[in-house]
C-alpha positions, -999 to 999 in steps of 0.1 A, spaced: -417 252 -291 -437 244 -320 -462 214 -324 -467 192 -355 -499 177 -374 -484 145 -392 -509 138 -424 -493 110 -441 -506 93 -474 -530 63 -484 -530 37 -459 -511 60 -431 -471 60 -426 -458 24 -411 -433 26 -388 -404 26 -409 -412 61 -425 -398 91 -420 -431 103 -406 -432 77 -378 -398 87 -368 -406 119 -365 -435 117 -343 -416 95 -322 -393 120 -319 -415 149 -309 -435 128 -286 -465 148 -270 -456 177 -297 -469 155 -327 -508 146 -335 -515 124 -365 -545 126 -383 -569 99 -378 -595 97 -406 -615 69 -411 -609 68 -449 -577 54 -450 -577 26 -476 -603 47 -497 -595 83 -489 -627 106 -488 -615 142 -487 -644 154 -464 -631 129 -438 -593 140 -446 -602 174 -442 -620 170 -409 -594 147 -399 -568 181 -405 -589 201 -382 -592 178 -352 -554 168 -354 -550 209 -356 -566 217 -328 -549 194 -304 -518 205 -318 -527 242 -313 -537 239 -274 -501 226 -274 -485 250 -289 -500 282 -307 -469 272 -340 -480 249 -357 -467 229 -385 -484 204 -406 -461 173 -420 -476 162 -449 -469 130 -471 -481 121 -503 -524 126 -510 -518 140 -476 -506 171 -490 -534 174 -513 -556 173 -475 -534 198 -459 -539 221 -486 -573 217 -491 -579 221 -450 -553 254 -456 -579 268 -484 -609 264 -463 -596 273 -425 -569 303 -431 -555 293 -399 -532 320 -381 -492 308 -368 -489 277 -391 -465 265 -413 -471 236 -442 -440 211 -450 -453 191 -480 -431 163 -489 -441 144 -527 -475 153 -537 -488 130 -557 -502 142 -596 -543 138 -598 -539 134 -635 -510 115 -633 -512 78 -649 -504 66 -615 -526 80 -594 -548 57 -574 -585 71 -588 -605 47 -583 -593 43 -543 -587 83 -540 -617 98 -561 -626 126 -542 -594 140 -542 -594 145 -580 -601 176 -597 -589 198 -566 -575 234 -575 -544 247 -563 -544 275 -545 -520 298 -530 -511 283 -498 -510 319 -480 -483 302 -452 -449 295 -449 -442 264 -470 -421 238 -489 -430 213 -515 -402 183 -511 -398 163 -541 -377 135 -560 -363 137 -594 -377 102 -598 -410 97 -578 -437 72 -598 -469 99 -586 -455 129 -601 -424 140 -620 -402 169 -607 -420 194 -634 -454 190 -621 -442 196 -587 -426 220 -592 -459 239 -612 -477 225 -576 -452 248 -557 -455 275 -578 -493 278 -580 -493 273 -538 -468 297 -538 -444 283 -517 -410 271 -520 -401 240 -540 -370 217 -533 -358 189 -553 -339 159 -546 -323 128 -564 -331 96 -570 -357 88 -532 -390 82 -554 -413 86 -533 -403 95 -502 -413 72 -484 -406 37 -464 -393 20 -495 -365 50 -500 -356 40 -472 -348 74 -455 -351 64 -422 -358 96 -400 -345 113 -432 -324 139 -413 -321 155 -450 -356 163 -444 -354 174 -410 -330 203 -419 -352 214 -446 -385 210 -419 -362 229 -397 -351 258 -419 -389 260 -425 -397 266 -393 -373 288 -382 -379 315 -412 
């Protein structure tokens, strides 16, 4: 068995992402993070939110994986750098570029300037050829500096509820080859 930490983006996953279907479908197995920060994402309270949504997860099941969307990769790996957890696993799906033109700065301020480090887990950067937060070369240089594997898709931008994946079962293979490595 394995549990999952959901850490979507900005403004939390609605229910017609691929994150909300996922939780659904792993019932008791999936925590989501609850900052308080949403609209205006403080990384402290990200961070913090990581942790508590960890250890739930880990009193379920000592495998964890963290499901990470968007600035929500940028909190997963920050909580990664600072806790060094033991049996976890980080699935990063379309990390948005800090210095990219359009990154929300002004709402997501404490999230710029972050270094990227290597991840030291098993883990796999998900990102589209034509996503508006960060063009397949910088994730690709994310990936590479994490250390981790990187895999590239066509033409879903962002990812997210309007690519309208659905429960993106594209992306449940990949979470699943992951996980089973």
């Amino acid at each position: 068995m394995v549990a999952y930490v959901i850490i979507p983006g900005i403004d939390g996953s609605d229910e017609r992402h691929w994150q909300s279907f996922w939780e659904k479908r792993w019932g008791a197995s999936a925590v989501r993070i609850a900052p308080a920060s949403w609209s205006r994402p403080d990384l402290p309270d990200w961070v913090a939110a990581v942790q508590a949504a960890y250890e739930i997860a880990s009193r379920r099941d000592p495998q964890v994986v963290l499901v990470a969307h968007s600035l929500g990769c940028w909190a997963a790996a920050h909580w990664l750098d600072q806790a060094r957890p033991g049996t976890v696993a980080a699935f990063l799906v379309a990390p948005p570029d800090p210095q990219g033109p359009a990154f929300p700065r002004e709402a997501a301020s404490s999230f710029l300037g972050l270094s990227v480090r290597p991840l030291l887990c098993p883990s796999l950067v998900v990102a589209s050829d034509d996503d508006p937060y960060c063009d397949p070369t910088t994730s690709a240089a994310f990936a590479r500096e994490w250390q981790v594997q990187w895999h590239l898709i066509a033409s879903h931008g962002h990812i997210n509820s309007v690519s309208d994946v659905g429960d993106w079962q594209p992306g449940l293979e990949l979470l699943r080859r992951l996980v089973d490595c």
